[in-house]
C-alpha positions in Angstrom: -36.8 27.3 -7.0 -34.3 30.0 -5.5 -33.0 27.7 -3.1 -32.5 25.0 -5.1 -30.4 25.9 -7.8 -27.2 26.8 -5.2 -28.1 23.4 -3.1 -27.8 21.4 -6.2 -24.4 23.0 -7.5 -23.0 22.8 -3.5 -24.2 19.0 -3.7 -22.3 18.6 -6.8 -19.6 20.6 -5.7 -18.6 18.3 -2.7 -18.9 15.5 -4.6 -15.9 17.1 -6.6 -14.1 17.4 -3.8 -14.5 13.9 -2.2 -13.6 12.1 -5.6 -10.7 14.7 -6.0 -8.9 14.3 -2.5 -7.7 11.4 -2.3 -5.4 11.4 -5.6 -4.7 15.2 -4.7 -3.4 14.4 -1.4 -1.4 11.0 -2.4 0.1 13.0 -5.0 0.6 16.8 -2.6 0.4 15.3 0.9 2.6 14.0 3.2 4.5 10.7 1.9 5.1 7.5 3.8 8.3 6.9 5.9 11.0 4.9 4.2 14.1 3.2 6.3 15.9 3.7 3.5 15.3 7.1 1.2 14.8 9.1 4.7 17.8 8.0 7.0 21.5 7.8 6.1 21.9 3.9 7.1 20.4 2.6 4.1 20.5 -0.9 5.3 16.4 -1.6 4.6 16.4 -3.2 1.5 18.3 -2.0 -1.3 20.8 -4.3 -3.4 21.8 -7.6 -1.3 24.6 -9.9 -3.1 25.1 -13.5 -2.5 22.3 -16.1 -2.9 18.8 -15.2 -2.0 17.4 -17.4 1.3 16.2 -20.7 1.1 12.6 -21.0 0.9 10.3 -23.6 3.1 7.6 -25.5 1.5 5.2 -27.4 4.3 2.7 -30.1 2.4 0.6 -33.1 3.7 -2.4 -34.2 3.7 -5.1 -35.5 6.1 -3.8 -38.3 8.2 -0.4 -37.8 7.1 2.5 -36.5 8.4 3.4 -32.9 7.6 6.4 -32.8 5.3 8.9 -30.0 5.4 11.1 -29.2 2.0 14.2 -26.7 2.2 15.1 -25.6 -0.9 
């Protein structure tokens, strides 16, 4: 029973840790590389003026032709 008692707590003790480390390090750890927040061009993203691109629709069905809408 001497044994146990310490294996039981270590067991539970690890099981701590592995739940615990992945929100610990997301929030402490190293953070992603941004374009933008970590170099001075700035040009990734950020606020674009003008009208936003035209988007492509494809539909058809079996035996069909495809058909292509710009919009």
């Amino acid at each position: 029973m001497d044994w146990q008692e310490p294996l039981a707590l270590g067991l539970v003790a690890a099981t701590v840790v592995a739940f615990a480390w992945r929100p610990l390090r997301r929030r402490f750890g190293p953070r992603r590389f941004s374009l933008q927040r970590d170099t001075a061009c700035g040009c990734a993203g950020g606020n674009r003026s003008g009208p936003p691109p035209p988007s492509v629709k494809i539909s058809g069905r079996r035996g069909e032709r495809p058909r292509i809408e710009v919009r």
